[in-house]
C-alpha positions as CSV (number, residue, x, y, z in Angstrom):
1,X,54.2,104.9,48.5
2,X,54.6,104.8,52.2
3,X,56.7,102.3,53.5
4,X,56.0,101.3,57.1
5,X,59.7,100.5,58.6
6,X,59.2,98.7,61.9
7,X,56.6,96.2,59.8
8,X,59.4,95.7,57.2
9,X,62.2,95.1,60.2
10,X,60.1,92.6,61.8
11,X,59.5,90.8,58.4
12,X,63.1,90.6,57.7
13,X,64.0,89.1,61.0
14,X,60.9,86.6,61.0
15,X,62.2,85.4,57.7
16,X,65.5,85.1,58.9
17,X,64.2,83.5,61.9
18,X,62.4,81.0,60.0
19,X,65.5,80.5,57.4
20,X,67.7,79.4,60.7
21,X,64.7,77.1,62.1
22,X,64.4,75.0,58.6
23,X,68.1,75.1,58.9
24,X,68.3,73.4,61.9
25,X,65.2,71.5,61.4
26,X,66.7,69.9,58.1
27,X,69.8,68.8,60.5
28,X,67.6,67.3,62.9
29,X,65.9,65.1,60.2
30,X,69.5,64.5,58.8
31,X,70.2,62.7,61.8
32,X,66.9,61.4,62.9
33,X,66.6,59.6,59.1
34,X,69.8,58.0,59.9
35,X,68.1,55.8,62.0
36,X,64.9,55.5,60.4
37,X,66.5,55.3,57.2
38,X,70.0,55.3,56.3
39,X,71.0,56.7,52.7
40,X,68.0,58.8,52.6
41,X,68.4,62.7,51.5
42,X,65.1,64.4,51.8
43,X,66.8,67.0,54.4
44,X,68.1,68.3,51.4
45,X,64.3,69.6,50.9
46,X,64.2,71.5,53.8
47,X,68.4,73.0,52.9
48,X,66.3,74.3,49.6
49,X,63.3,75.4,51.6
50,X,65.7,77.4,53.7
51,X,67.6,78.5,50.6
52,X,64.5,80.1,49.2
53,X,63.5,82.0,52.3
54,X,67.2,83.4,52.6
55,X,66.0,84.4,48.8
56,X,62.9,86.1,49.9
57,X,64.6,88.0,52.8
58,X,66.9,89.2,50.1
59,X,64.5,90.2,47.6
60,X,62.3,91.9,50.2
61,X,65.0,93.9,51.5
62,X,66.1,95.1,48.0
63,X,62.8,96.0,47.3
64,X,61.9,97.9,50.7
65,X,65.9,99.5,50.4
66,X,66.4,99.9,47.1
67,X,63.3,100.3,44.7
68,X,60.7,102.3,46.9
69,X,63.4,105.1,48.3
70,X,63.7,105.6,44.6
71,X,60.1,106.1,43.8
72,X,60.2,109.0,46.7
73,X,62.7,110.8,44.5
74,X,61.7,109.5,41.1
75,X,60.4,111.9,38.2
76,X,57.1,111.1,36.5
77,X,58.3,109.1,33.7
78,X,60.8,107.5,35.7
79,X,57.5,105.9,38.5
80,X,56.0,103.4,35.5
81,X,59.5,101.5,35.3
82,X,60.2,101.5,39.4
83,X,56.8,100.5,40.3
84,X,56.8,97.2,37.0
85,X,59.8,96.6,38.7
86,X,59.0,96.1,42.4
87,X,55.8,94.5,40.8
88,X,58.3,91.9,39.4
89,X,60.7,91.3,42.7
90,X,57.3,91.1,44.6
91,X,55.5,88.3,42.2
92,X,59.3,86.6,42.1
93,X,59.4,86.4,46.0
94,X,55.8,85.3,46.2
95,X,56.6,82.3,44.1
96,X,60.1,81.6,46.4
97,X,57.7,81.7,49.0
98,X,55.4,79.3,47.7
99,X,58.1,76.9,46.9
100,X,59.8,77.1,49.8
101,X,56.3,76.1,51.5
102,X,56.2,73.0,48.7
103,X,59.8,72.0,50.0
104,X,59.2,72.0,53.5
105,X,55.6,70.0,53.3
106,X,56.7,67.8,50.9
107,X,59.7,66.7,53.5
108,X,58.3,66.7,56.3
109,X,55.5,64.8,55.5
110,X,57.8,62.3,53.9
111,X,59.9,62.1,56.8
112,X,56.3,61.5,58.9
113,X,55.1,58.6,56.7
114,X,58.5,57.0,57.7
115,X,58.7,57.2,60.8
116,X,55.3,56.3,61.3
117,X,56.0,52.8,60.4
């Protein structure tokens, strides 16, 4: 498989970029809810959210670093297991995708119906 380095460098540092921005974003609403609502935790959404895209940064640099290199090098019965593998990492960081997505929508649009009234 041919791996396409600059695309994976920029993913990596998107991700991270976004992992920092729901970072600061869930501080922001830490102290914005303060105001709108003292005692309230749902900034601890968007802490998860950015938990779970540190996790797919991970996963997808494991992947691009680890398993594929090893497919270039890998003997015929040895391609089956790498390629179930990155298969698995791939549908696992899909789904930590997906639920950092849930986190993040879920508090923000919490945080929007309270301060809306």
């Amino acid at each position: 498989m041919k791996v396409i380095i600059p695309a994976e460098i920029i993913f990596a540092i998107s991700t991270l970029l976004f992992t920092v921005a729901l970072f600061y974003a869930s501080l922001i609403i830490r102290k914005l809810l303060k105001l709108i609502k003292p005692g309230s935790k749902i900034y601890i959404s968007l802490l998860f959210s950015a938990l779970f895209m540190l996790g797919v940064t991970v996963l997808h640099l494991i992947r691009i670093g680890v398993i594929f290199p090893s497919l270039a090098h890998a003997r015929s019965w040895d391609i089956l297991p790498l390629l179930i593998g990155a298969m698995k990492i791939s549908a696992f960081e899909g789904g930590m995708l997906l639920l950092a997505g849930i986190f993040a929508y879920f508090s923000v649009q919490l945080y929007h119906v309270w301060s809306s009234r």
